[in-house]
VEXLUM-415546 format. One record per residue: residue number from 1; residue in one letter; x, y, z of N, C-alpha, C, O in turn. Coordinates in steps of 0.1 Angstrom, whole numbers. Last residue first. Example, Ala and Ser with C-alpha at 12.3 -4.5 7.8 and 13.67 -1.06 7.14 Angstrom:
BEGIN
   num   residuo     n.X     n.Y     n.Z    ca.X    ca.Y    ca.Z     c.X     c.Y     c.Z     o.X     o.Y     o.Z
     2         S     128     -22      71     137     -11      71     129       0      79     134      11      80
     1         A     132     -57      78     123     -45      78     132     -33      78     142     -33      85
# end
This chain:
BEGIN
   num   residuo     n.X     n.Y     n.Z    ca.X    ca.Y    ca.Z     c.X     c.Y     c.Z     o.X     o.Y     o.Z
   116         X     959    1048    1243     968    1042    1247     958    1036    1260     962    1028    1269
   115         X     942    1033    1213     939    1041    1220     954    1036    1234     958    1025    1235
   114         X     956    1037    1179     951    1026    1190     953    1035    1205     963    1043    1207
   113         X     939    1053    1154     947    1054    1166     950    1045    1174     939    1044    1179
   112         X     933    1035    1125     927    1047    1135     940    1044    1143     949    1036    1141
   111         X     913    1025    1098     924    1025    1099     925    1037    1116     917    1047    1117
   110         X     891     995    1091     891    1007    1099     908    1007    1100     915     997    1102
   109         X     871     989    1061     882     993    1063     881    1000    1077     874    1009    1079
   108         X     847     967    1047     843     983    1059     862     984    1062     864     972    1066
   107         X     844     958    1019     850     955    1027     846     974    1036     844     985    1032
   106         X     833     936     992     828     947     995     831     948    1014     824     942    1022
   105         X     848     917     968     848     922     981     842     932     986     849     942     984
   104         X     830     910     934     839     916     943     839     914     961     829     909     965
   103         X     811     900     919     813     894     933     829     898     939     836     892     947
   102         X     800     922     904     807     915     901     817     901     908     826     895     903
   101         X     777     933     926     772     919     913     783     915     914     785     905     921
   100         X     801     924     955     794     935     944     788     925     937     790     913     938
    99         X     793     909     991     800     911     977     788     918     966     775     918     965
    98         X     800     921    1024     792     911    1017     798     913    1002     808     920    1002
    97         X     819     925    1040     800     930    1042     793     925    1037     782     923    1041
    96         X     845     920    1059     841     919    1049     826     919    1048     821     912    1057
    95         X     870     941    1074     856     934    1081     848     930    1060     847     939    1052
    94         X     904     949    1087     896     946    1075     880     938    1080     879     931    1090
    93         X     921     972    1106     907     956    1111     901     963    1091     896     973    1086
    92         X     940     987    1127     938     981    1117     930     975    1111     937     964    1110
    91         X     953    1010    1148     946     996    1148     939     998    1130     935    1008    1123
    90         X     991    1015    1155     976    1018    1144     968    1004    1148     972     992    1150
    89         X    1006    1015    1177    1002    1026    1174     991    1026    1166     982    1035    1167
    88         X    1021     988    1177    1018     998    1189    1007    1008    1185     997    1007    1192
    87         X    1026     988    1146    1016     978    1158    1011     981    1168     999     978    1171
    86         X    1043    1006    1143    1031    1007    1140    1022    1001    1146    1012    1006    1151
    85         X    1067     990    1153    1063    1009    1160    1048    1011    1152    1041    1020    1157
    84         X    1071     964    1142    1065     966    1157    1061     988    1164    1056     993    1174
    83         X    1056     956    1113    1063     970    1116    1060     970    1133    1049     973    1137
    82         X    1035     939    1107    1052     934    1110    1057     945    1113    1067     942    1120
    81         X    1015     950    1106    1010     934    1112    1024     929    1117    1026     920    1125
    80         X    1014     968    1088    1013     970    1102    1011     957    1114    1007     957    1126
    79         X    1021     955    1064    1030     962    1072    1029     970    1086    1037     976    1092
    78         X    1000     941    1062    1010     935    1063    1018     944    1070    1022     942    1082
    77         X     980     970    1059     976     956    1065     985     946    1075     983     943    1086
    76         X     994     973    1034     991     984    1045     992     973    1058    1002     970    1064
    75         X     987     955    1014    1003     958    1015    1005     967    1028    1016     969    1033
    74         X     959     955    1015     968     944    1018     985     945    1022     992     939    1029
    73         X     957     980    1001     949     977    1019     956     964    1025     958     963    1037
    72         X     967     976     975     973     985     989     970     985    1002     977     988    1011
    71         X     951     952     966     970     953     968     971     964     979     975     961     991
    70         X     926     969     964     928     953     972     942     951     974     945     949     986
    69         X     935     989     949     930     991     963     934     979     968     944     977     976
    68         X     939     978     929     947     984     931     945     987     948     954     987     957
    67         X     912     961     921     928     956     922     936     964     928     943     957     935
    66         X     895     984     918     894     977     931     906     968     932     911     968     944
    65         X     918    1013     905     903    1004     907     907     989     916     918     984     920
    64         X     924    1040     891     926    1032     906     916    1026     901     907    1031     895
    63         X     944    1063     869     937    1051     870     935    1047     885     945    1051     892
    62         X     944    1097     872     952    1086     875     944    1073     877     938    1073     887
    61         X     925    1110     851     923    1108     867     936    1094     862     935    1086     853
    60         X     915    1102     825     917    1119     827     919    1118     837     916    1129     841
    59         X     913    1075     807     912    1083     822     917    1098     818     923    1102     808
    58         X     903    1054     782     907    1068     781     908    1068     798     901    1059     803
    57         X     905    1026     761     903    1032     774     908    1040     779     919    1037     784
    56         X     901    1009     730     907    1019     738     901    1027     751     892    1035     749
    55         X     892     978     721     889     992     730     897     993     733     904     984     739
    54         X     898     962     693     898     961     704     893     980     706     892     989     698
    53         X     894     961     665     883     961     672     884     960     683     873     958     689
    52         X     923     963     652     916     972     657     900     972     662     895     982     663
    51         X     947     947     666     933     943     665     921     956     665     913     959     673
    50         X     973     955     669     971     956     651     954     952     657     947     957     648
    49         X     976     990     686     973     972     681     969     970     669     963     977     661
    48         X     977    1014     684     991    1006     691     988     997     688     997     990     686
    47         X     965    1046     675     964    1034     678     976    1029     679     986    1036     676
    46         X     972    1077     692     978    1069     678     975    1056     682     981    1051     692
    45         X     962    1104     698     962    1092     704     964    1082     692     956    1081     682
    44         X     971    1138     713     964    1130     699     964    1117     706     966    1118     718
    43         X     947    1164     730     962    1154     731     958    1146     716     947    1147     710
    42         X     932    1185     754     934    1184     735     946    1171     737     954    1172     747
    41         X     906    1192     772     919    1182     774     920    1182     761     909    1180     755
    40         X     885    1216     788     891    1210     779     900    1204     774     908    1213     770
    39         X     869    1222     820     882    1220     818     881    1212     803     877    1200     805
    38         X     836    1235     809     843    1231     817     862    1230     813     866    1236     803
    37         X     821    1248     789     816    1231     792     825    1232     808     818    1231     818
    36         X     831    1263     775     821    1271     780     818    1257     790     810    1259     799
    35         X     867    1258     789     863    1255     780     845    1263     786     844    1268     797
    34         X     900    1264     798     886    1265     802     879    1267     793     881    1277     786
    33         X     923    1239     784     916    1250     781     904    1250     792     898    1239     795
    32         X     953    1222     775     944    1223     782     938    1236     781     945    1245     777
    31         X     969    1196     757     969    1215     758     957    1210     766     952    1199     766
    30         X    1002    1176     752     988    1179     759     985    1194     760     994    1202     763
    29         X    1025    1154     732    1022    1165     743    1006    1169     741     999    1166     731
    28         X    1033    1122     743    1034    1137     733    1026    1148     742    1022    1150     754
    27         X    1016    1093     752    1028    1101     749    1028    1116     741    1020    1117     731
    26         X     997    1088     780     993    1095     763    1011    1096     760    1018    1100     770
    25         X    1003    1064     803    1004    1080     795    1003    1082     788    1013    1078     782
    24         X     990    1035     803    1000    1039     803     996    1056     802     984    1059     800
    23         X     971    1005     821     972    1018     820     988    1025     816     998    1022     822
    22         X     975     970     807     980     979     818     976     997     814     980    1000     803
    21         X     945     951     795     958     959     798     962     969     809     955     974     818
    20         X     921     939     797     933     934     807     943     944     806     949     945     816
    19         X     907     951     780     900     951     796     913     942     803     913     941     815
    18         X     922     973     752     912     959     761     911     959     769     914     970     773
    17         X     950     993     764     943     990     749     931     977     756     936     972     766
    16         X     945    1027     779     950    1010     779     941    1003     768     930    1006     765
    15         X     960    1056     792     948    1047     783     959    1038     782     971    1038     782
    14         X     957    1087     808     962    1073     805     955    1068     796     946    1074     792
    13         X     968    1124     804     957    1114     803     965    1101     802     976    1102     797
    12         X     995    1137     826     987    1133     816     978    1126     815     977    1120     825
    11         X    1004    1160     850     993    1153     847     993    1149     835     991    1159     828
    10         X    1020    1185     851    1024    1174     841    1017    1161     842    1022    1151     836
     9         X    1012    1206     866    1019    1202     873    1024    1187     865    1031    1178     872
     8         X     985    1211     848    1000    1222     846    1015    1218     855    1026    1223     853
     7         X     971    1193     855     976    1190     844     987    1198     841     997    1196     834
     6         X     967    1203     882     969    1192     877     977    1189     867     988    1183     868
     5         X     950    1227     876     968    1223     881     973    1214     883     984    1215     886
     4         X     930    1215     863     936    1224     854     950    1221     861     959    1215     855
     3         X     917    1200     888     923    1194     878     930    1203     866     936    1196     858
     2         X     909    1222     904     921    1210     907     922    1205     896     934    1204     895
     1         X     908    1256     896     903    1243     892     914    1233     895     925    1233     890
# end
């Protein structure tokens, strides 16, 4: 199971308190089990804000979402736009398709060889 050696490789769950916060690591420690369900995650979780009507947001998976992507395809991007041994070498091409409800970017990415 990838995610069992995952967690034996010191994987922890994240969580973030509201829809702006930053993702952090459970602190303390974590058990794991094959469960009849599947992989079982035991950890405790100690509230952190005094607003207790806010949400807490759990991952089991290293957080990613479209900010994170949008930074890296951009920080990729740049450095192949300035790295002259990459320039040579990688073709690159952002194409934008149209936008999510949330009017996100909805982008075709080509990352490839440049042909000699």
């Amino acid at each position: 199971n990838l995610q069992r050696s995952r967690y034996a490789a010191g994987l922890k769950p994240f969580f973030r308190v509201g829809r702006e916060g930053k993702f952090k690591k459970v602190n303390g420690k974590i058990s794991w089990n094959n469960g009849s369900d599947g992989l079982q995650v035991h950890f405790d979780h100690f509230v952190t804000t005094r607003d207790l009507s806010a949400w807490t947001y759990i991952s089991f998976v290293e957080p990613w979402g479209y900010e994170d992507s949008t930074n890296y395809f951009t920080k990729w991007g740049n450095e192949v736009k300035t790295n002259p041994q990459l320039m040579d070498s990688v073709y690159f091409h952002r194409e934008l398709l149209g936008y999510s409800k949330e009017q996100r970017y909805v982008e075709l990415i080509t990352i490839t060889a440049k042909d000699e």
